[in-house]
Biopython code that builds the backbone (N, CA, C, O; Angstrom):
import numpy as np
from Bio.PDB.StructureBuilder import StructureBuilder

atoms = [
    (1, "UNK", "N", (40.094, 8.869, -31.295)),
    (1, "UNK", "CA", (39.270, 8.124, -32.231)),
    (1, "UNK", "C", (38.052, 7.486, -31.549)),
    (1, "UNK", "O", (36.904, 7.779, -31.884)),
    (2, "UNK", "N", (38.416, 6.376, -30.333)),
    (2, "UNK", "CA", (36.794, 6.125, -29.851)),
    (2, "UNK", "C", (36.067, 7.616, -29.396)),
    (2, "UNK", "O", (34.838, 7.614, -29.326)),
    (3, "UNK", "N", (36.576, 8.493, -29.183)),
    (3, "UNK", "CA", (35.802, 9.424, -28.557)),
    (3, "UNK", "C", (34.617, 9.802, -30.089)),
    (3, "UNK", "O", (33.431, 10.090, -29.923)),
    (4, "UNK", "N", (35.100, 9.735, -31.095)),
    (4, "UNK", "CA", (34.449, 10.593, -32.307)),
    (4, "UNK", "C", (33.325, 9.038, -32.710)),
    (4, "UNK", "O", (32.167, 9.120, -33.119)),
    (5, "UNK", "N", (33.916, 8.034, -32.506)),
    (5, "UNK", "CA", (32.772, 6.709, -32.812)),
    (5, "UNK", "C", (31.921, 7.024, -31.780)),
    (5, "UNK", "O", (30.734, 7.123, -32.090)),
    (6, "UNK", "N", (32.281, 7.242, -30.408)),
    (6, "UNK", "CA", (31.010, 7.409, -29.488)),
    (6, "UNK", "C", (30.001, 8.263, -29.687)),
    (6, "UNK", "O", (28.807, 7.963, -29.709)),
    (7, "UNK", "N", (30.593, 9.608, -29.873)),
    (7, "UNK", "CA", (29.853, 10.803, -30.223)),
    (7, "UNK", "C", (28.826, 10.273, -31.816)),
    (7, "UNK", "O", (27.598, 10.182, -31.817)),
    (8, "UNK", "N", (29.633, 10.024, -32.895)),
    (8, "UNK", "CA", (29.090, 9.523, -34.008)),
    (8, "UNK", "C", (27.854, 8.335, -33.445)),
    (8, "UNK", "O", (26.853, 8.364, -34.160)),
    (9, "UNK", "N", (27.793, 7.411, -32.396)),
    (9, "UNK", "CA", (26.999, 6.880, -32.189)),
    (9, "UNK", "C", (25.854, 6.898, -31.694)),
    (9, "UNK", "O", (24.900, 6.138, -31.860)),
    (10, "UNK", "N", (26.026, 8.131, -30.846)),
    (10, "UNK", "CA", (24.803, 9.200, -30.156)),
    (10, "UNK", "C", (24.094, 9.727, -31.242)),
    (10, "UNK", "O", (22.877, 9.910, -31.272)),
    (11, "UNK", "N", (24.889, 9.960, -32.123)),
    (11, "UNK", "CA", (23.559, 11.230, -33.141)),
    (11, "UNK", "C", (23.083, 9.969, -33.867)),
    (11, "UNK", "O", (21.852, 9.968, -33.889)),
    (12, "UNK", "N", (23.485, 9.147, -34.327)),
    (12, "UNK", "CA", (22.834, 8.453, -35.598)),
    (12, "UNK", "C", (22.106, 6.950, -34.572)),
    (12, "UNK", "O", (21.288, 6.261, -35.181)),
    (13, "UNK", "N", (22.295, 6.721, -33.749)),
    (13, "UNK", "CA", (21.178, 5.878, -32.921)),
    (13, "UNK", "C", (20.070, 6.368, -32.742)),
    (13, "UNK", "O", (19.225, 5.481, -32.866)),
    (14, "UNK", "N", (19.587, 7.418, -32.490)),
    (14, "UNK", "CA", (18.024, 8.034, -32.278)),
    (14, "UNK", "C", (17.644, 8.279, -33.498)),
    (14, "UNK", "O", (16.424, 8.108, -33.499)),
    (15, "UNK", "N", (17.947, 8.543, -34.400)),
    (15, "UNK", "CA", (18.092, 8.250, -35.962)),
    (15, "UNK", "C", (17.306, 6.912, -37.190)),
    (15, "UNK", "O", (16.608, 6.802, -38.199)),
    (16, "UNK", "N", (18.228, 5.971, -35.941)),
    (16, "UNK", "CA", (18.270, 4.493, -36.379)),
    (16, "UNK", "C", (17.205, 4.293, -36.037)),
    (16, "UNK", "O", (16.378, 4.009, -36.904)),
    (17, "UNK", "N", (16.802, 4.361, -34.642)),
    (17, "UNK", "CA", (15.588, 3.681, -33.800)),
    (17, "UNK", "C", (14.241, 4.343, -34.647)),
    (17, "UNK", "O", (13.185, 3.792, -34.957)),
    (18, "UNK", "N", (14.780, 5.957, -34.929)),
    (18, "UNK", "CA", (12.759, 6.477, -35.306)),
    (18, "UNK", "C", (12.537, 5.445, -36.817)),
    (18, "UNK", "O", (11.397, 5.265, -37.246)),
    (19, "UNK", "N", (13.581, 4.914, -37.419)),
    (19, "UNK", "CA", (13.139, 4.912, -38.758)),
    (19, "UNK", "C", (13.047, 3.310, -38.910)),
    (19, "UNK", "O", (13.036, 2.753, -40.008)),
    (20, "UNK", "N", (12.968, 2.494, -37.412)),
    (20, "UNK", "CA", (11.968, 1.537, -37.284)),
    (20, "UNK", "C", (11.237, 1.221, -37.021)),
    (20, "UNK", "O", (10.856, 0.052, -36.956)),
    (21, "UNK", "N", (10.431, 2.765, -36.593)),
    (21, "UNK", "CA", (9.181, 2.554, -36.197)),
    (21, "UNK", "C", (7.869, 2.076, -37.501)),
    (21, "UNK", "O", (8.055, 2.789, -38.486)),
    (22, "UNK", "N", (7.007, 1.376, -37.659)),
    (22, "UNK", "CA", (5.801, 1.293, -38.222)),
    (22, "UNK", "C", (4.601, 2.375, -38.396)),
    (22, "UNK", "O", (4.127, 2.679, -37.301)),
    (23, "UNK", "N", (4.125, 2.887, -39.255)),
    (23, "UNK", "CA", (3.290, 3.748, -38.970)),
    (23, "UNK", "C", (1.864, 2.626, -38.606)),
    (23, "UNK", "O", (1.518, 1.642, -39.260)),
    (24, "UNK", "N", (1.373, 3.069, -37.616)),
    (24, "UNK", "CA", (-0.588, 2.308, -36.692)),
    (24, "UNK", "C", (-0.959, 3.106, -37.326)),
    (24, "UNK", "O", (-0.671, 4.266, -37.623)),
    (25, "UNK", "N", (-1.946, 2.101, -37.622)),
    (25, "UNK", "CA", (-3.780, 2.858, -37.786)),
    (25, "UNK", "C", (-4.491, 3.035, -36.214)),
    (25, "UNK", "O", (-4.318, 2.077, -35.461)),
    (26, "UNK", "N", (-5.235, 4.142, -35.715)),
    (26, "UNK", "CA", (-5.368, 4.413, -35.048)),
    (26, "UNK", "C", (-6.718, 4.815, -35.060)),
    (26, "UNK", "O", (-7.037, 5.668, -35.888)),
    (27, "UNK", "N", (-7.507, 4.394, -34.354)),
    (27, "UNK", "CA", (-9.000, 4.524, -35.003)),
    (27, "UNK", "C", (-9.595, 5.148, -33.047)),
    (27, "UNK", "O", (-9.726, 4.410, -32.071)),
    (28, "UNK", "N", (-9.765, 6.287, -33.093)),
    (28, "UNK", "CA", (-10.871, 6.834, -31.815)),
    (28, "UNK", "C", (-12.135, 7.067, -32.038)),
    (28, "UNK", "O", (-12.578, 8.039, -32.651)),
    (29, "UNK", "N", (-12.653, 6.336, -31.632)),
    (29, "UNK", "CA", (-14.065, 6.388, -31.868)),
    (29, "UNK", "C", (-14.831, 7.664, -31.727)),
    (29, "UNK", "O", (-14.125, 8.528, -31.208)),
    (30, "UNK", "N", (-15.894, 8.024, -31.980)),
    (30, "UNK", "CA", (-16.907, 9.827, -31.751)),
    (30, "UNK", "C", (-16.953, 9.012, -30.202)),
    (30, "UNK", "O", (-16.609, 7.836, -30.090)),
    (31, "UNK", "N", (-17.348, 9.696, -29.260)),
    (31, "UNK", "CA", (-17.854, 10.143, -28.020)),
    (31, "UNK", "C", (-19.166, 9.830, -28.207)),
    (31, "UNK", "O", (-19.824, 10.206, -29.177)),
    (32, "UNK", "N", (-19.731, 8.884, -26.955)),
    (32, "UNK", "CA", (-21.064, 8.619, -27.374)),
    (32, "UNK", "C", (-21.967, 9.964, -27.511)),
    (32, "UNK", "O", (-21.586, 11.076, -27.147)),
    (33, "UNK", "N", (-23.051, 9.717, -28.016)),
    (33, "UNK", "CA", (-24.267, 11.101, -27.833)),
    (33, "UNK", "C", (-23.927, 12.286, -26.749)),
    (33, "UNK", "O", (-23.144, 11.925, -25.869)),
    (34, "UNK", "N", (-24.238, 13.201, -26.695)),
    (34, "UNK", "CA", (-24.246, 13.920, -25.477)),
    (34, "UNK", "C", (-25.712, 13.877, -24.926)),
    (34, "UNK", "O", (-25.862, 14.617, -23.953)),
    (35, "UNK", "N", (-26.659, 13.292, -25.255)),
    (35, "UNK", "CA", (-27.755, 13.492, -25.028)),
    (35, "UNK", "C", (-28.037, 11.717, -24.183)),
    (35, "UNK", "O", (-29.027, 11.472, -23.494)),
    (36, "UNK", "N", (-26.964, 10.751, -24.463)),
    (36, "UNK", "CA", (-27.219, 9.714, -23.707)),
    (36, "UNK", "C", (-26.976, 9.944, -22.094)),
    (36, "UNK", "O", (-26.346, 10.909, -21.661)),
    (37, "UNK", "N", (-27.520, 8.997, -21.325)),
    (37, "UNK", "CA", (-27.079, 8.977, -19.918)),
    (37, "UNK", "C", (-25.872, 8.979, -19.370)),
    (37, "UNK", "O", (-25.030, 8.466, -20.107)),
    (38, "UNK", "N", (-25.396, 9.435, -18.160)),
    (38, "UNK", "CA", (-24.074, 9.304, -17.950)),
    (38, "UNK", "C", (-23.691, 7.718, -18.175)),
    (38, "UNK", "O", (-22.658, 7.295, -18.692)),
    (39, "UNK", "N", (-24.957, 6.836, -17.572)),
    (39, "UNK", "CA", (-24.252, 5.480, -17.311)),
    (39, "UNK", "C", (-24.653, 4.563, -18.829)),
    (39, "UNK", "O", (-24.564, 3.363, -19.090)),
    (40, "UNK", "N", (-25.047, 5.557, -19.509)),
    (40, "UNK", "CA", (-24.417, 4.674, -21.308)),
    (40, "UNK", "C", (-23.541, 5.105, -21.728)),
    (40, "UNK", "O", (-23.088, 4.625, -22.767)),
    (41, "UNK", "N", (-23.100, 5.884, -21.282)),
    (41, "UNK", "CA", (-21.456, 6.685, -21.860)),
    (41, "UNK", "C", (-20.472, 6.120, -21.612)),
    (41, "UNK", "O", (-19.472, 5.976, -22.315)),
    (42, "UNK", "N", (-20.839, 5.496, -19.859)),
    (42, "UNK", "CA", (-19.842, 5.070, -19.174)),
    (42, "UNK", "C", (-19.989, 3.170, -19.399)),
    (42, "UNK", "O", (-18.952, 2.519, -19.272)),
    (43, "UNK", "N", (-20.841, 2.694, -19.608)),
    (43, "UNK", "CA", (-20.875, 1.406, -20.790)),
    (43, "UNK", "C", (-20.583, 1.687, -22.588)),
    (43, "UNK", "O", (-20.568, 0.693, -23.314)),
    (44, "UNK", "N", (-20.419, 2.724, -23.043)),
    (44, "UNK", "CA", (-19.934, 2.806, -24.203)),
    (44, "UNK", "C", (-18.312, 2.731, -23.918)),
    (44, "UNK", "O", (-17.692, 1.786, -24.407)),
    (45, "UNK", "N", (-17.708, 3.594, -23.232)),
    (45, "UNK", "CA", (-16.518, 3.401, -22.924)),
    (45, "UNK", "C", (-15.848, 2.483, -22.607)),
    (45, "UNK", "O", (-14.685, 2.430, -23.006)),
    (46, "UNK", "N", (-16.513, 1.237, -21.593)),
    (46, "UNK", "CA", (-16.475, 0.245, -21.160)),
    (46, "UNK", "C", (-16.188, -0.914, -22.226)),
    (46, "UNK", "O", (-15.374, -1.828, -22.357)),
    (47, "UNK", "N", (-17.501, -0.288, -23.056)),
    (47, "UNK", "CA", (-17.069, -1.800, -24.287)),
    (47, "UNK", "C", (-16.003, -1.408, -25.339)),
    (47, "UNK", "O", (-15.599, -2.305, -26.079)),
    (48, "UNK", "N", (-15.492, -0.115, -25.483)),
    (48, "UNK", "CA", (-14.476, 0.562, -26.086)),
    (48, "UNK", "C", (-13.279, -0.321, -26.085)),
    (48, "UNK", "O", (-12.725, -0.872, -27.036)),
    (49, "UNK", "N", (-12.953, -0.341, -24.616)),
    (49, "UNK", "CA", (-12.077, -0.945, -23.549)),
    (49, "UNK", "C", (-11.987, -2.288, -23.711)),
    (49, "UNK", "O", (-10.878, -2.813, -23.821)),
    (50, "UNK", "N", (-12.921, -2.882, -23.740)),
    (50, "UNK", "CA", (-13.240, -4.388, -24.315)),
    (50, "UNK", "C", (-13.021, -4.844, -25.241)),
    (50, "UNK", "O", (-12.578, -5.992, -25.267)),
    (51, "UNK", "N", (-13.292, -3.972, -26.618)),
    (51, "UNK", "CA", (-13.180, -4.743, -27.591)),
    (51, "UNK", "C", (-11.353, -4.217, -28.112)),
    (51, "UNK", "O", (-10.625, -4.701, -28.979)),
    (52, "UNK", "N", (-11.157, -3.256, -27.307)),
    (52, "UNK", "CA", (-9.653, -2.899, -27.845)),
    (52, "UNK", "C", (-8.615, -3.980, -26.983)),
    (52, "UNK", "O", (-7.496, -4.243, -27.425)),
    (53, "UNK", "N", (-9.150, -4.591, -25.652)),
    (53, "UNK", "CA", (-8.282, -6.206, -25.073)),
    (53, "UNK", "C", (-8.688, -7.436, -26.076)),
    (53, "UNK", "O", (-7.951, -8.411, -26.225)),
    (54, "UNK", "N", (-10.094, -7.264, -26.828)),
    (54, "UNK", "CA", (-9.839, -8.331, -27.282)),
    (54, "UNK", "C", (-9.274, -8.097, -29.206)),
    (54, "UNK", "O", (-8.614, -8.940, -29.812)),
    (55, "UNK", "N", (-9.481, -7.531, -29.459)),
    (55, "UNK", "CA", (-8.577, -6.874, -30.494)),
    (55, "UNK", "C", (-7.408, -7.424, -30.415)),
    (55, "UNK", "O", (-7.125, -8.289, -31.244)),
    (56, "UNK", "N", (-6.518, -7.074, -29.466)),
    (56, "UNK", "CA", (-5.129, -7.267, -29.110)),
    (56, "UNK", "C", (-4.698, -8.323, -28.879)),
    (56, "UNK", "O", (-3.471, -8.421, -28.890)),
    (57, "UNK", "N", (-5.404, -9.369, -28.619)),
    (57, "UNK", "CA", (-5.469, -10.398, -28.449)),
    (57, "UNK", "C", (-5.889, -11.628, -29.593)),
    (57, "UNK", "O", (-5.531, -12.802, -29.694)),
    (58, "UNK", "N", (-6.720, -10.867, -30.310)),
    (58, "UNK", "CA", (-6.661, -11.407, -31.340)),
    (58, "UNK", "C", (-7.970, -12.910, -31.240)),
    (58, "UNK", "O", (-8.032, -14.062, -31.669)),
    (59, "UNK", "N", (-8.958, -11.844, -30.283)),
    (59, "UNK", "CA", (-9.968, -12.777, -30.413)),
    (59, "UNK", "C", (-11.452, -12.149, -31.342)),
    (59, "UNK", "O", (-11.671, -10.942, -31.445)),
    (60, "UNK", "N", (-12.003, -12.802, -31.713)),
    (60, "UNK", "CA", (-13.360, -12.499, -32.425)),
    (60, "UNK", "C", (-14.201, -12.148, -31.348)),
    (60, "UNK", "O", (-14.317, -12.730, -30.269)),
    (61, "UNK", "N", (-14.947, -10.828, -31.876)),
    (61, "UNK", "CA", (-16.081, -10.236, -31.382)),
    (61, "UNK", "C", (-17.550, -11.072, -30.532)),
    (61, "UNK", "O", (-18.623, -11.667, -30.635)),
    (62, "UNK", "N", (-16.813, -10.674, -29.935)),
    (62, "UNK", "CA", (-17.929, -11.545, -28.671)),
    (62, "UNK", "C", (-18.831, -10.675, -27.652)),
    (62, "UNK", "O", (-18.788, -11.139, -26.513)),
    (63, "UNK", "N", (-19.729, -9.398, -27.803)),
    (63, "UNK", "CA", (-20.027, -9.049, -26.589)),
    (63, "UNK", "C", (-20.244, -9.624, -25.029)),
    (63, "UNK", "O", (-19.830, -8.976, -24.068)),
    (64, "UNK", "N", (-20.939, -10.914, -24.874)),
    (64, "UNK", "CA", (-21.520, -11.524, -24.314)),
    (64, "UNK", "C", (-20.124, -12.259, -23.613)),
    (64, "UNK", "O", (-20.188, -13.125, -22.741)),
    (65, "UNK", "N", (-19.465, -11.975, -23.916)),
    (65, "UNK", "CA", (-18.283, -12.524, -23.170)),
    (65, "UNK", "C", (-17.436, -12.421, -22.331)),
    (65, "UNK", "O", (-16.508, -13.191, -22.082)),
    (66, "UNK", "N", (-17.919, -10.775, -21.513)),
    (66, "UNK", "CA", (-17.588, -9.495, -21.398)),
    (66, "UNK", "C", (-18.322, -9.660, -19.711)),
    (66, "UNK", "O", (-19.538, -9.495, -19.615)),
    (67, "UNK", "N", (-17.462, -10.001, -18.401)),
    (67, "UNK", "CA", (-18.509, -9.885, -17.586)),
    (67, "UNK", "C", (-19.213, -8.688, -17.097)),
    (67, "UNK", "O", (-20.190, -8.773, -16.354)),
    (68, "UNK", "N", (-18.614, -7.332, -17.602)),
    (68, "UNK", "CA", (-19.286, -6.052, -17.020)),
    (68, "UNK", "C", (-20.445, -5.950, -17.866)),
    (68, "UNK", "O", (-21.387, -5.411, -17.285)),
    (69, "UNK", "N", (-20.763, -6.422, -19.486)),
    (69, "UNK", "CA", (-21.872, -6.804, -20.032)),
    (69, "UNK", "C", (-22.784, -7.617, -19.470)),
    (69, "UNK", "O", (-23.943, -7.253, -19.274)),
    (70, "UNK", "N", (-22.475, -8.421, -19.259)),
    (70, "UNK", "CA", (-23.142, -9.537, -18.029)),
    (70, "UNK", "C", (-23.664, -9.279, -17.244)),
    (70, "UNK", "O", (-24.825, -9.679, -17.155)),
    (71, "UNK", "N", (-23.236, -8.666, -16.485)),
    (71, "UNK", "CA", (-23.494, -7.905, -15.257)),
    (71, "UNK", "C", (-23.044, -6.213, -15.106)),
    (71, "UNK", "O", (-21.932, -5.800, -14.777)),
    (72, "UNK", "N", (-24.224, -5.413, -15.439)),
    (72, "UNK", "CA", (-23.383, -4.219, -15.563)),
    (72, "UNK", "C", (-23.202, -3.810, -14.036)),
    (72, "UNK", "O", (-24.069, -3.983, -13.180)),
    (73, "UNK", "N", (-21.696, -3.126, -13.774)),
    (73, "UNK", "CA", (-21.689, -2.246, -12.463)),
    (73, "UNK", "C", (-22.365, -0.973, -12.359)),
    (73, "UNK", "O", (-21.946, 0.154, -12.095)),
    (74, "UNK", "N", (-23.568, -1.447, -12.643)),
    (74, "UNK", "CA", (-24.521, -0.603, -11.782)),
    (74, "UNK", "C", (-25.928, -0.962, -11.430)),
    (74, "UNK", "O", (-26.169, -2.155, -11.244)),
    (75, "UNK", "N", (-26.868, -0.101, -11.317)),
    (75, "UNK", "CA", (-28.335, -0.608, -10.399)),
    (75, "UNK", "C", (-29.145, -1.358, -11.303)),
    (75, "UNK", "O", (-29.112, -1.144, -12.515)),
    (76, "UNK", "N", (-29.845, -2.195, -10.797)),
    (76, "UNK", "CA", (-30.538, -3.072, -12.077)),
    (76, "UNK", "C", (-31.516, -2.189, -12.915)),
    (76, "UNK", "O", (-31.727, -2.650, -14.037)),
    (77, "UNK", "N", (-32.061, -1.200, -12.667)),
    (77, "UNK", "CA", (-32.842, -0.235, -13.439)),
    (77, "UNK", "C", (-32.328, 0.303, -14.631)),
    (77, "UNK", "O", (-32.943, 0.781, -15.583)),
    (78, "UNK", "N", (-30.718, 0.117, -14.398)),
    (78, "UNK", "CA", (-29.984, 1.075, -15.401)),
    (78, "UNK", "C", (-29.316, -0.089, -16.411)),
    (78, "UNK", "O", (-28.672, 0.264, -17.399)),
    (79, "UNK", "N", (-29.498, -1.346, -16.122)),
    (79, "UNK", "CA", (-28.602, -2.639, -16.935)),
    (79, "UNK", "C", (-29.217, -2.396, -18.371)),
    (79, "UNK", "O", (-28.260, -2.537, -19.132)),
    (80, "UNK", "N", (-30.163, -2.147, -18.998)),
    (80, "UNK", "CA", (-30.445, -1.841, -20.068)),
    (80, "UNK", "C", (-29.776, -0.973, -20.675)),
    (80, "UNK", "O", (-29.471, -1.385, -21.794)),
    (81, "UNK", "N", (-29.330, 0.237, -20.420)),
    (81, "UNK", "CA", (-28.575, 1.650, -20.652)),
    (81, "UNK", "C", (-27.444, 1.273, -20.657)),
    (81, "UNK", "O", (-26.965, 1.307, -21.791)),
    (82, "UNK", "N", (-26.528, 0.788, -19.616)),
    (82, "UNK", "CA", (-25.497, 0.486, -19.699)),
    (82, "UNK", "C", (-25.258, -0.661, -20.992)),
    (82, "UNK", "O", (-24.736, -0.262, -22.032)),
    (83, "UNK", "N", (-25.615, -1.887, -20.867)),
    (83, "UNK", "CA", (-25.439, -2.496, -22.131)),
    (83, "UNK", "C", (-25.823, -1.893, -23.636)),
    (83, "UNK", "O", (-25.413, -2.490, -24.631)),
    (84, "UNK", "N", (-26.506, -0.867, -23.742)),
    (84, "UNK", "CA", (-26.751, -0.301, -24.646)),
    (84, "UNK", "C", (-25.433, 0.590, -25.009)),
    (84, "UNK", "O", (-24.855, 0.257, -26.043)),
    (85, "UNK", "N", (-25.073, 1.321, -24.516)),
    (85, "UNK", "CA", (-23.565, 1.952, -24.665)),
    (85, "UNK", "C", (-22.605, 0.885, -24.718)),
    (85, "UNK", "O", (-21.928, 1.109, -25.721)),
    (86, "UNK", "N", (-22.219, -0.103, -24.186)),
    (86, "UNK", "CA", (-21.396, -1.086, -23.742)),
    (86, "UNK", "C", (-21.462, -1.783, -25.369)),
    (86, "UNK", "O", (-20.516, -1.686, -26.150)),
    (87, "UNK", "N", (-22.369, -2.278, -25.601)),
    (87, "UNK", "CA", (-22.848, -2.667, -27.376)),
    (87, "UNK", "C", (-22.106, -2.098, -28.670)),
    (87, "UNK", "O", (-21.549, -2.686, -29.597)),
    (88, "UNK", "N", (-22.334, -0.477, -28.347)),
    (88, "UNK", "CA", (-22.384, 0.376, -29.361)),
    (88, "UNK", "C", (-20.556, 0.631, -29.198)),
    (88, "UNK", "O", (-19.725, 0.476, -30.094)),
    (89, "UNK", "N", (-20.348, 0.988, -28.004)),
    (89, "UNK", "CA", (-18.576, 1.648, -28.343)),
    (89, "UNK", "C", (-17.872, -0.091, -28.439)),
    (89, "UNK", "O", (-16.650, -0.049, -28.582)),
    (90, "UNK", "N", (-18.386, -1.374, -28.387)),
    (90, "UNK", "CA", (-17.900, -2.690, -28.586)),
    (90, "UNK", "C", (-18.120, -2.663, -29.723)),
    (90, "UNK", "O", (-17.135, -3.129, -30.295)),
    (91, "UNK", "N", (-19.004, -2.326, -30.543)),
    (91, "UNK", "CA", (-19.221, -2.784, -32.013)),
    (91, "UNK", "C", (-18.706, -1.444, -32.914)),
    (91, "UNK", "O", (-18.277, -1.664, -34.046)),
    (92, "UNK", "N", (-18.738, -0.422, -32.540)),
    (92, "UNK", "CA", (-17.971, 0.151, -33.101)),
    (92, "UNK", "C", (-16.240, 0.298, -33.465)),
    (92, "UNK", "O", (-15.646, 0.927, -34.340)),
    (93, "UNK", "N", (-15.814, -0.512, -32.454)),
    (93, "UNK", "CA", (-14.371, -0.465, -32.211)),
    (93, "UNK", "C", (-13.969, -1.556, -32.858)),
    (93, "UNK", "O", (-12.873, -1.477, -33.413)),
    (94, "UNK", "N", (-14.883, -3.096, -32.978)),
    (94, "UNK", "CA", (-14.385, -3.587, -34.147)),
    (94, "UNK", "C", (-14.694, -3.434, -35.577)),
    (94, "UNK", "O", (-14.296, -4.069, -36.554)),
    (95, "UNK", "N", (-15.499, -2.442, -35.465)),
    (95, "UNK", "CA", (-16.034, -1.883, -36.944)),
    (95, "UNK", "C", (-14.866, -1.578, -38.020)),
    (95, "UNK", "O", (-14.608, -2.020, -39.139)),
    (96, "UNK", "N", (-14.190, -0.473, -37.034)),
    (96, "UNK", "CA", (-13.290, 0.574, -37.176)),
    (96, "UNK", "C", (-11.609, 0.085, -37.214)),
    (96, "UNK", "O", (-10.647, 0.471, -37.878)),
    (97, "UNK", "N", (-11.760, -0.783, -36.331)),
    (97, "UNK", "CA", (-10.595, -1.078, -35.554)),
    (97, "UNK", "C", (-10.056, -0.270, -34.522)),
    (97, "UNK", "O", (-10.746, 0.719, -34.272)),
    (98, "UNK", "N", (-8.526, -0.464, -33.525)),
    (98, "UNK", "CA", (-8.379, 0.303, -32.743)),
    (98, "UNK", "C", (-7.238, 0.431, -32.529)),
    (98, "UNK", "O", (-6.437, -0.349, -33.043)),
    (99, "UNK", "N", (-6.842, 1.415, -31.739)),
    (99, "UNK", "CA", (-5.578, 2.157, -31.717)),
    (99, "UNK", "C", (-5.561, 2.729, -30.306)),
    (99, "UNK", "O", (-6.636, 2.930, -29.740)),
    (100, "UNK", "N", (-4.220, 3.048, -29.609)),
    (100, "UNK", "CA", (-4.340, 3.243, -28.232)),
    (100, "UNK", "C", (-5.502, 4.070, -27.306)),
    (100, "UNK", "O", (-6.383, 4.786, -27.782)),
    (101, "UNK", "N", (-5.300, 3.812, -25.975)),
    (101, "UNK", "CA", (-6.336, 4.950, -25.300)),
    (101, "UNK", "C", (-6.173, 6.363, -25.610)),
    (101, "UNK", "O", (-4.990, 6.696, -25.691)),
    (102, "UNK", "N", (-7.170, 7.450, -25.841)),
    (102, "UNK", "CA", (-7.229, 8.267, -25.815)),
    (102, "UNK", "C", (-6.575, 8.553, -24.271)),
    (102, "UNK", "O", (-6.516, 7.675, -23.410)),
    (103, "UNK", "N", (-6.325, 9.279, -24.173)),
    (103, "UNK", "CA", (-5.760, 10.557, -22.680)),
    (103, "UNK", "C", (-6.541, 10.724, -22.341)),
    (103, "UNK", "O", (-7.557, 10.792, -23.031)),
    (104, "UNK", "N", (-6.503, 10.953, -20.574)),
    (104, "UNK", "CA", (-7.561, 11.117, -19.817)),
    (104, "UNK", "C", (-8.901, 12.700, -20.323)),
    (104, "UNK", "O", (-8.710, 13.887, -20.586)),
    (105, "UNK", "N", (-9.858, 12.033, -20.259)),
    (105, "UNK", "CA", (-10.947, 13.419, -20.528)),
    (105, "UNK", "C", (-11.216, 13.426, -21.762)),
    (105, "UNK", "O", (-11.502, 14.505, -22.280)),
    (106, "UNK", "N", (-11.194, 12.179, -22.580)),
    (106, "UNK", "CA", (-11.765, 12.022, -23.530)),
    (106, "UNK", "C", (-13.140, 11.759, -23.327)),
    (106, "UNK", "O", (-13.998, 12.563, -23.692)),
    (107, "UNK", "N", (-13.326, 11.026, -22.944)),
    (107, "UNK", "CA", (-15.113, 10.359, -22.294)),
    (107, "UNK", "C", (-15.482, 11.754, -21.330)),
    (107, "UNK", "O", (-16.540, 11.808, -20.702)),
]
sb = StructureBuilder()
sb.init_structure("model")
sb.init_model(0)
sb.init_chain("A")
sb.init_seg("    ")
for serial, (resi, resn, name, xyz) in enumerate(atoms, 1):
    if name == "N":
        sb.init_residue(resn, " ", resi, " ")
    sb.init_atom(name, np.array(xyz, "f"), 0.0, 1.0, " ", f" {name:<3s}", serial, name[0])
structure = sb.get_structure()
């Protein structure tokens, strides 16, 4: 008898568990331009990233709050470009809302 409750408990536990899952909204944003620079792609992604920690967190849209906005990691020639992508995948993601990372080789 415990042997047939154990067995009975194996099939209908994986069972139990899928049918508490929630269905997410899951929102991936388009891929910036292909025609933008590498390093606005790579600040679009950036603020992607940003606004999906503060999402989660459950704070209001703040670009400016953001120190890689602040200061982009890269050459000062390019801080315009970069915040320009950094802007666009930030304001799009709370547009939309968001949903986990894409897998590598999305960007």
């Amino acid at each position: 008898m415990p042997r047939k409750l154990l067995l009975l408990a194996a099939l209908v536990l994986p069972v139990a568990l899928t049918a508490c899952s929630h269905p997410q909204h899951m929102y991936y944003p388009p891929p910036p331009p292909p025609a933008w620079s590498e390093i606005a792609r790579h600040g679009f992604h950036d603020g992607v990233q940003a606004a999906r920690r503060d999402i989660s967190h459950g704070l209001p849209p703040d670009v400016n709050r953001h120190p890689r906005f602040r200061n982009p990691p890269v050459p000062p020639p390019a801080f315009e470009d970069y915040r320009h992508g950094f802007r666009e995948g930030y304001q799009q993601t709370f547009q939309h809302g968001s949903g986990p990372a894409p897998g590598p080789g999305y960007y």
